[in-house]
Phi, psi and omega in degrees: 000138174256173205285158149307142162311355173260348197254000168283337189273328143354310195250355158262343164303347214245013209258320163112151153278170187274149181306327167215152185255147201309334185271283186352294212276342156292251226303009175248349170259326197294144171286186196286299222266336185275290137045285197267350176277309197290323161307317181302300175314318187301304182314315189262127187294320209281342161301049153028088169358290191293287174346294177309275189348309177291313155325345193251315177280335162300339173253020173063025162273157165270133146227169182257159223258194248349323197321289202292005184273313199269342189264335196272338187276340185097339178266104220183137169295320164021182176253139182281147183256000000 
């Protein structure tokens, strides 16, 4: 029988966030100079979400377009920063 929706949500609460966050596991693969390009962008309010997004794709990384709003605000599984 499967679980109910309240006992699937149970059981991924009790699972924890995930350890990394979609920008985390981008940024684990980019060498030290994109690494240290994308963090400088995140720093800066006049960059545009989207912007990073179209950048990232243009270089055939994938992201999901909430990743990066939510990783430059801190609600993010991230490690607090």
């Amino acid at each position: 029988m499967k679980p109910s929706l309240l006992d699937s949500i149970r059981i991924e609460n009790k699972r924890g966030p995930n350890p990394n966050c979609w920008v985390a596991r981008i940024m684990a693969d980019l060498d030290s100079q994109d690494r240290a390009d994308l963090e400088t962008a995140f720093a800066d309010p006049n960059i545009q979400h989207s912007a990073i997004v179209r950048a990232l794709r243009n270089r055939n990384i994938e992201v999901k377009p909430s990743a990066i709003p939510r990783h430059r605000k801190g609600e993010c599984s991230c490690e607090p920063r």
